[in-house]
VEXLUMVEX-213637 format. One record per atom (N, C-alpha, C): residue in one letter; x negated, y, z negated. Coordinates in steps of 0.05 Angstrom, whole numbers, plus 32768, in hexadecimal, padded with zeros to 4 digits. Example, Ala and Ser with C-alpha at 12.3 -4.5 7.8 and 13.67 -1.06 7.14 Angstrom:
<atoms>
a7EF87F8E7F64;a7F0A7FA67F64;a7EF87FBE7F64;s7EFF7FD37F72;s7EEF7FEB7F71;s7EFE80017F63;
</atoms>
This chain:
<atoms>
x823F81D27CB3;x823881BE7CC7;x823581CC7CE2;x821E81C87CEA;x821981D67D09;x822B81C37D1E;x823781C97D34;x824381C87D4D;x822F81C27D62;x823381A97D74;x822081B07D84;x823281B47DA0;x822E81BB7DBA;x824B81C97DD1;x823281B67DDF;x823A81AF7DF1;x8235819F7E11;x823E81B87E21;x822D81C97E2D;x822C81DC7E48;x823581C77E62;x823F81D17E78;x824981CA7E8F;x822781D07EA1;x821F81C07EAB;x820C81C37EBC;x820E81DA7ED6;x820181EE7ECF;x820B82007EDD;x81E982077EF4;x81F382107F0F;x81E182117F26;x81ED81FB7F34;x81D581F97F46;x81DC81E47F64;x81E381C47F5A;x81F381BD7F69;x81F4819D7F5E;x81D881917F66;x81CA817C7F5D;x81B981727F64;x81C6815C7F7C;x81B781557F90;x81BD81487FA0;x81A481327FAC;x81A6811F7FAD;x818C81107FB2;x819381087FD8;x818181167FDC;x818581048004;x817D80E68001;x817580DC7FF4;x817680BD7FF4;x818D80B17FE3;x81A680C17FDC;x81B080B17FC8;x81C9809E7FDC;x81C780847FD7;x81D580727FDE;x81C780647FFD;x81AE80667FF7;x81948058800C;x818580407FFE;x819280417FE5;x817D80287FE3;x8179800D7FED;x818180027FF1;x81757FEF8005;x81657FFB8021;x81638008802E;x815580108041;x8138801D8030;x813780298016;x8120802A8008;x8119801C8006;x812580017FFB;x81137FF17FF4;x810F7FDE800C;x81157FE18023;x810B7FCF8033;x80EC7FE58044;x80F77FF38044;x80D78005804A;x80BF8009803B;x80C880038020;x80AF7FFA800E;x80A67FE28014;x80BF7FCB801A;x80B07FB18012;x80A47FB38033;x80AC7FBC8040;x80987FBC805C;x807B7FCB805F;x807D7FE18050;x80637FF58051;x805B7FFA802D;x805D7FDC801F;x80597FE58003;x803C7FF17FF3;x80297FF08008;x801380058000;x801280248012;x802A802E8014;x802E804B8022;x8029805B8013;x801A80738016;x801A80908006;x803A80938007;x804280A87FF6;x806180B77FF3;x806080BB800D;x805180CE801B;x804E80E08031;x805380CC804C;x803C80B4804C;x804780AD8066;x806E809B8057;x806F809A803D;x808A808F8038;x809C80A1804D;x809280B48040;x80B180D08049;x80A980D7806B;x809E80D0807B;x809080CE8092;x80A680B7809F;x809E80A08097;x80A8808C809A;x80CA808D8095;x80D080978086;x80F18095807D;x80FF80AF8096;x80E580C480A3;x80FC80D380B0;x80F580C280CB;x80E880B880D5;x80E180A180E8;x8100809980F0;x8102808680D1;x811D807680D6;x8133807A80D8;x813B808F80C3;x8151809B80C4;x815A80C380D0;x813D80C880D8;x814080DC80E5;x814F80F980D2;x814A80F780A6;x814D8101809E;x8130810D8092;x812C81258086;x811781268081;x811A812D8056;x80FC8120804D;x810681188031;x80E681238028;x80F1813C8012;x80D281378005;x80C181287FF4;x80AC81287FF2;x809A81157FDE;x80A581147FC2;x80AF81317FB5;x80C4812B7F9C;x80D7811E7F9A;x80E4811C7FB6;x8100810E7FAB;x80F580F37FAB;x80E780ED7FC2;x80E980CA7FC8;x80DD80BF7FB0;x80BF80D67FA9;x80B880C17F86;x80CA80C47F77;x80DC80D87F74;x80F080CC7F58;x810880B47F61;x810A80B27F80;x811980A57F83;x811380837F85;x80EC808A7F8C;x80E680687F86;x80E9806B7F61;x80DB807B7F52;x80DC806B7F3A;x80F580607F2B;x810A80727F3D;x8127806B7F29;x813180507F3D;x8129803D7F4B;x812780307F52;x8117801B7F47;x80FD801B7F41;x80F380117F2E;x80D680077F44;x80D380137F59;x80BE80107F6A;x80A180237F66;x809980157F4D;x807D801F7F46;x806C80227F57;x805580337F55;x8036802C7F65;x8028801F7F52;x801E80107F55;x80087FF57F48;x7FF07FEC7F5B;x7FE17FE67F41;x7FCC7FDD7F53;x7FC27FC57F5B;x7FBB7FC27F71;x7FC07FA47F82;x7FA57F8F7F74;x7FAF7F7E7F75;x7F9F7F697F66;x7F857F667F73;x7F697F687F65;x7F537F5F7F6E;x7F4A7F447F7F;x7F5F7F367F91;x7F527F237F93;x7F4C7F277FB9;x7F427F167FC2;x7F2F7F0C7FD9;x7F417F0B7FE9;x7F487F138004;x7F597F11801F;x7F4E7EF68016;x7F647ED9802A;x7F5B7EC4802C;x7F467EB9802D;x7F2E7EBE8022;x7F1E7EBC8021;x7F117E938014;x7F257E938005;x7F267E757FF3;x7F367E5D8000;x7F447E698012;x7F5B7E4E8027;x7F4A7E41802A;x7F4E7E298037;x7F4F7E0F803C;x7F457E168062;x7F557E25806E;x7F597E2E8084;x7F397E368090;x7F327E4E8075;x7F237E61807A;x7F087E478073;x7F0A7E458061;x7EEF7E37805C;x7EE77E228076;x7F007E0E8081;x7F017DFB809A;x7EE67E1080B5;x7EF37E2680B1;x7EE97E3480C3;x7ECA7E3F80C9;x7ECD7E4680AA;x7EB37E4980AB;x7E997E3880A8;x7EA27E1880A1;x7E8C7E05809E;x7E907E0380C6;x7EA07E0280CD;x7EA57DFA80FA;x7E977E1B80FF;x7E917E3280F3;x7E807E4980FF;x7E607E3680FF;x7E637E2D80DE;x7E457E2F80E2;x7E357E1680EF;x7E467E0480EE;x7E407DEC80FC;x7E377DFA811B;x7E477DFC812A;x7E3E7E0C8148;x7E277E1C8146;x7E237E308133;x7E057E3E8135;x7DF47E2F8132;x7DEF7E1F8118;x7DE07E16810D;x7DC27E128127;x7DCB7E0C813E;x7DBA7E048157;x7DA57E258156;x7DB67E328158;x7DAB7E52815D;x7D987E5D8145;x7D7E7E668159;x7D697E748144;x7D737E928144;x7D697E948123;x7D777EB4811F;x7D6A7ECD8128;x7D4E7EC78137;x7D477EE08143;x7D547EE3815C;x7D637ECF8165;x7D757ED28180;x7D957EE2817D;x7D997EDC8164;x7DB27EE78165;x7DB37F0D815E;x7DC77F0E8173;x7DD27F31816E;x7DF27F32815F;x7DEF7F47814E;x7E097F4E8147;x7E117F5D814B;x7E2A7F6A8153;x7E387F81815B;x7E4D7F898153;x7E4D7FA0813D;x7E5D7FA08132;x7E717FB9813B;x7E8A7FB8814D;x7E977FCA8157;x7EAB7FD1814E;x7EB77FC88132;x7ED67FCD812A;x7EDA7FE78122;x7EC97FFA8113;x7ECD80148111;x7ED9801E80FB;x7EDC800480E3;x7EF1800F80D1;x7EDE800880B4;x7EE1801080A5;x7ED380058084;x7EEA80048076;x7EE57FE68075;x7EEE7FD48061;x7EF57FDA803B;x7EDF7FF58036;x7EDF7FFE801F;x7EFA80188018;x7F0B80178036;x7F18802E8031;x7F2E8025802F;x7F388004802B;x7F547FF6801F;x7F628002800C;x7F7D80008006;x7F88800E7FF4;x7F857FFE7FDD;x7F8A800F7FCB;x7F7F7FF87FAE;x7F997FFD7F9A;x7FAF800A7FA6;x7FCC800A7F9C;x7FE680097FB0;x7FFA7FFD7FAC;x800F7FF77FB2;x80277FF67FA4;x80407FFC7FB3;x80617FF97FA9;x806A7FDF7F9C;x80727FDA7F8D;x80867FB87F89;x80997FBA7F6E;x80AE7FB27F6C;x80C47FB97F53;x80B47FAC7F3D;x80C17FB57F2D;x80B57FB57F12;x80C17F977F09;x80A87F917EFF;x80A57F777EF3;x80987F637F0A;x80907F677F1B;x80897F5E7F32;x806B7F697F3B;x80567F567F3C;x80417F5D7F4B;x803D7F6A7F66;x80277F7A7F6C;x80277F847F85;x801D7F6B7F94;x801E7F697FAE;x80197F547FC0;x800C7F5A7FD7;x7FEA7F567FCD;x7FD87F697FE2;x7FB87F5D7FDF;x7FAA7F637FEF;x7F8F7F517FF0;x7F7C7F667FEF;x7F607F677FED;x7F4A7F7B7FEF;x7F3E7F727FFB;x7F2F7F79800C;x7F1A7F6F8023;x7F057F6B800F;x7EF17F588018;x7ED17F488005;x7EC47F5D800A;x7EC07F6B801A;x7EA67F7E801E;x7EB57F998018;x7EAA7FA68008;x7EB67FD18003;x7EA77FDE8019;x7E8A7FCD8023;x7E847FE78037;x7E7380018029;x7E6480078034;x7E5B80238032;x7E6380418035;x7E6B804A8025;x7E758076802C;x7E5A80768034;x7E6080828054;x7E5080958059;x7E5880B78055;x7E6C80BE8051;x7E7680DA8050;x7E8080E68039;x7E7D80F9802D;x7E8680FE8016;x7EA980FA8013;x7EAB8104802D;x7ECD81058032;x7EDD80EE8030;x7ED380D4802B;x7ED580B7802F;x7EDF80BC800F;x7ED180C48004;x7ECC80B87FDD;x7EE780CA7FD2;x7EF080B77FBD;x7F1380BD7FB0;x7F0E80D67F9F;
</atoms>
């Protein structure tokens, strides 16, 4: 009959710099729950002015149970009650205005197609997040995943 021996873990103790933070993890997820690791570990020396690498914090979200998932396909408010009120009182007011008179100007500077399309939330639990209606056009190769 073979023996099997249990060895003594021998080298450095392992030590986690987040161990006994959880609640402050998980309130920095549920505040920034579509964050890269990076701005995570960005963000965590922010607050606590410790600094944590990208290895530890993902093993320390998943043993937590704070997956990345991907955020549900549906429409910023787009279907309210609110939104729609609004937009029948936009078009009512134009309605007077011919369309070769009107200019548009569009100055916000941002594309709409570059939303995150994953997020943090514990397991068993949906992510809680919207996608803008329009993706927008890449103009740059550097844009595309």
């Amino acid at each position: 009959m073979r023996e099997t021996y249990f060895l003594a873990h021998r080298g450095k103790p392992r030590f986690s710099p987040l161990a006994g933070a959880e609640t402050e993890v998980r309130a920095l997820v549920a505040d920034h729950p579509d964050a890269t690791l990076d701005e995570l570990c960005e963000l965590w020396g922010q607050k606590t002015g410790k600094w944590v690498s990208r290895t530890a914090l993902c093993r320390y979200l998943q043993k937590l149970g704070l997956n990345r998932k991907k955020k549900p396909g549906t429409v910023a408010f787009a279907g309210t009650e609110r939104v729609q009120k609004l937009r029948v009182e936009y078009w009512e007011k134009i309605r007077e205005f011919e369309a070769q008179n009107l200019v548009f100007l569009d100055e916000t500077g941002i594309m709409l197609g570059m939303a995150r399309s994953h997020a943090r939330s514990p397991l068993g639990t949906r992510v809680a997040g919207i996608k803008p209606f329009y993706r927008g056009a890449f103009r740059h190769s550097y844009w595309r995943n």
